[in-house]
C-alpha positions in Angstrom: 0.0 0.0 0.0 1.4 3.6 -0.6 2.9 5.2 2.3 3.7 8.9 2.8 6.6 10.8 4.0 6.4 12.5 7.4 6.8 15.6 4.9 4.0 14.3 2.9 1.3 14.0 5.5 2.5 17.4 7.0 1.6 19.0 3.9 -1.2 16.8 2.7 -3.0 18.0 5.9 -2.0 21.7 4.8 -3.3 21.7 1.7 -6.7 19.8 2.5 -7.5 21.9 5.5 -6.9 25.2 3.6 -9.4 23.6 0.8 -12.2 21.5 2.4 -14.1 21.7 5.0 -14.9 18.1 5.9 -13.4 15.2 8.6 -13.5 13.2 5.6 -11.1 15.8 3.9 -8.5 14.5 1.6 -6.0 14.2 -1.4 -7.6 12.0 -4.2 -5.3 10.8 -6.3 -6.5 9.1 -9.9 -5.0 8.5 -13.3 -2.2 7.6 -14.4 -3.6 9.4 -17.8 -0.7 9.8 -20.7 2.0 8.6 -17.6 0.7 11.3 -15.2 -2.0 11.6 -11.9 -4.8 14.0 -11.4 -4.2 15.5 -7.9 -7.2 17.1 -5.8 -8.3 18.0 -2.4 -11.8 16.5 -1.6 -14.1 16.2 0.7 -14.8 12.8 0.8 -13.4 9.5 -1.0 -15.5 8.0 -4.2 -16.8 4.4 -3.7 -14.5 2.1 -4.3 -11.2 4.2 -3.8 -8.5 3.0 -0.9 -8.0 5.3 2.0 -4.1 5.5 3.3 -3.9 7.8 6.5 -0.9 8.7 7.7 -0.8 11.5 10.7 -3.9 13.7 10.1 -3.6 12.8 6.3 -6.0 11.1 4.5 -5.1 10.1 0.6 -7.8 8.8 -1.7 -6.7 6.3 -4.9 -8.7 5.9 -7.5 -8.9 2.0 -8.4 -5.8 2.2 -11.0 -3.9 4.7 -9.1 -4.1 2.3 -6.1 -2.5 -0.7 -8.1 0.1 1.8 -9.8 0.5 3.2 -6.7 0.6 0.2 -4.0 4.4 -0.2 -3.7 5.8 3.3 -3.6 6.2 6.2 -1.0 4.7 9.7 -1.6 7.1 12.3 -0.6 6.7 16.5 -1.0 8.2 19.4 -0.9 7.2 22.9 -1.0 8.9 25.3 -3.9 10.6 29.0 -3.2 7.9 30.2 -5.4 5.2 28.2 -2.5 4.2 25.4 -5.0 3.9 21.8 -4.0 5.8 19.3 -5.6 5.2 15.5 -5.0 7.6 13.1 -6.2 7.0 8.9 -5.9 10.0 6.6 -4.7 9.9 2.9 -4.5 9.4 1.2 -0.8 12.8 0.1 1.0 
């Protein structure tokens, strides 16, 4: 299952609680479309997606993301310019 960088959930939880306004709050991740995943903050799952928590972090994957997705670690960083970039590894 994916897992998510301490870094990660920090700002996972940043960017859903400045977004939504839900407990169910959280990053859905879908795709991959032409090699690349749609990124949005929710305010709840859609049947059928997995839920990863991680600290106050919920992520949402979409049925194909979670199978693309099920052996790698989300990590993030935010930009001088303030943007969020995400970048996938492969678990230990």
């Amino acid at each position: 299952m994916l897992t998510l960088t301490e870094n990660a959930s920090n700002i996972v939880s940043t960017i859903v609680d400045k977004q939504v306004q839900s407990d169910d709050g959280g990053l859905r991740i879908s795709g991959p479309n032409d090699g690349a995943f749609a990124i949005a903050a929710v305010a709840a799952g859609e049947p059928g997606d997995t839920v990863v928590e991680s600290g106050d972090a919920k992520v949402y994957l979409e049925g194909s993301a979670s199978a693309v997705l099920d052996d790698k670690v989300l990590d993030a960083q935010v930009t001088a310019d303030g943007d969020v970039q995400f970048q996938l590894a492969q678990q230990g």
